[in-house]
Structure formats: structure tokens, C-alpha cells
C-alpha positions as CSV (number, residue, x, y, z in Angstrom):
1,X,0.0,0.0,0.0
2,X,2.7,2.3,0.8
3,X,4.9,1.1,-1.8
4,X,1.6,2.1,-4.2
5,X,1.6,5.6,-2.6
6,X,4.9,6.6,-3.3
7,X,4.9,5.4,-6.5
8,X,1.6,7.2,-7.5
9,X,3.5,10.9,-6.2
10,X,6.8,10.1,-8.4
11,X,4.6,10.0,-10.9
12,X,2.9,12.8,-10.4
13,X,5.9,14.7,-9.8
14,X,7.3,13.8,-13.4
15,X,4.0,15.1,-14.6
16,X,3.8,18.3,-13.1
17,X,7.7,18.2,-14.1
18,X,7.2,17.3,-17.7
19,X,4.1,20.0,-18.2
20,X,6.0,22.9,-17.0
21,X,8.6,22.6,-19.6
22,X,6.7,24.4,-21.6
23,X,9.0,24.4,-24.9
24,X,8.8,20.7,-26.1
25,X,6.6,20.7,-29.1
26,X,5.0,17.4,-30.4
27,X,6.6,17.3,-34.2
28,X,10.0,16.7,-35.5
29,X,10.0,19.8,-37.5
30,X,9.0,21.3,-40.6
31,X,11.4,18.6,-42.8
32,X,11.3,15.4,-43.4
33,X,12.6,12.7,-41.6
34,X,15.0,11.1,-43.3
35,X,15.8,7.6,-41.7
36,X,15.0,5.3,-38.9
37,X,18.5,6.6,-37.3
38,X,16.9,9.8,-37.1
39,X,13.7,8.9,-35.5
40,X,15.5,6.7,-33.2
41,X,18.2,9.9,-32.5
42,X,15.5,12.2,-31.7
43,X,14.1,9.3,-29.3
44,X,16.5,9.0,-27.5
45,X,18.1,12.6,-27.3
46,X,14.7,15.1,-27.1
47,X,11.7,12.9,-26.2
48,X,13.7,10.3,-23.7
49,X,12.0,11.2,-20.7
50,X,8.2,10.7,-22.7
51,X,9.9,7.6,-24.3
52,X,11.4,6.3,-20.2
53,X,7.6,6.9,-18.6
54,X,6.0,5.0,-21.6
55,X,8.1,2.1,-21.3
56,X,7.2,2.1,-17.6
57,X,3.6,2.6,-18.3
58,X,3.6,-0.4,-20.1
59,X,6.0,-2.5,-17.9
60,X,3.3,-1.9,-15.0
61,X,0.4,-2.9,-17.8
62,X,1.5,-6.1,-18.9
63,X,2.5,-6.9,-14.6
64,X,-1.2,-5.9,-13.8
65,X,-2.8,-8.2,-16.8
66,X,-0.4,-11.3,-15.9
67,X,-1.8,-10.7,-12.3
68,X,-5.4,-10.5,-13.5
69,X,-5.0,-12.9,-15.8
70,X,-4.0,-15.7,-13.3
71,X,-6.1,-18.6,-12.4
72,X,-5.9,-19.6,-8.4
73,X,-5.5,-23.4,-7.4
74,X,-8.8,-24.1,-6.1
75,X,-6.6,-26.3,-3.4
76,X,-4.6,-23.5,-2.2
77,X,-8.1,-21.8,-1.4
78,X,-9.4,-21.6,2.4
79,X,-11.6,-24.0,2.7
80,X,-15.3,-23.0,5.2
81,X,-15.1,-24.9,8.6
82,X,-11.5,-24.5,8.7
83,X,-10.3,-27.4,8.0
């Protein structure tokens, strides 16, 4: 729970961080882009932090569907009377 918490005000510290940049725009310019090197330069130079919380946001997606996704061994359940 606490672990949850903390998690859930780093994140919304990095938003509040990442919306009062300000200057980032949403394009790669007003030219073309010319190769994959260049998408995967601009990645990784200008838009890393957006590219770093989006890998994260999916890393915790695919942990929460493998968790809701999993069956329970009815024999591991507490049985009523307590036995």
C-alpha cells in the first residue's frame, strides 16, 4: 500500500515536471525525416523522458494483466469450517 503511494507521487511529480517545460513541441520539424536513425536519435536525445515513462507505463500494464489474468489453485483456497 505504501509502496503504491509513493509510487503514485513520483509519478505525479514527473508530470507536473514534464508540463512545466513548456518548450517541447509534439513534431519533429517542418522537414522530413530522413531515416529510422533519425527517429531513433531524436528518441532517444529530445523525447527520452516521454519515451522512459511510456516504457514504464507499459512495464506496469502487462505486470497488472499477468496478475489479473491468473487462475488460483482451487486447493490452495481456504476451505469453510476450517479445515
Amino acid at each position: 500500500m505504501i509502496f503504491g503511494a509513493a509510487l503514485a507521487v513520483v509519478f505525479a511529480v514527473e508530470l507536473l515536471w514534464a508540463l512545466s517545460r513548456g518548450g517541447a513541441t509534439a513534431a519533429f520539424g517542418g522537414e522530413g525525416v530522413a531515416s529510422v536513425a533519425d527517429i531513433g536519435r531524436v528518441l532517444f536525445t529530445d523525447y527520452k523522458f516521454a519515451f522512459e515513462v511510456t516504457s514504464i507505463l507499459i512495464l506496469v500494464a502487462m505486470v497488472g494483466a499477468v496478475i489479473l489474468a491468473r487462475k488460483e489453485d482451487p486447493a490452495s483456497l481456504p476451505r469453510a469450517g476450517g479445515k
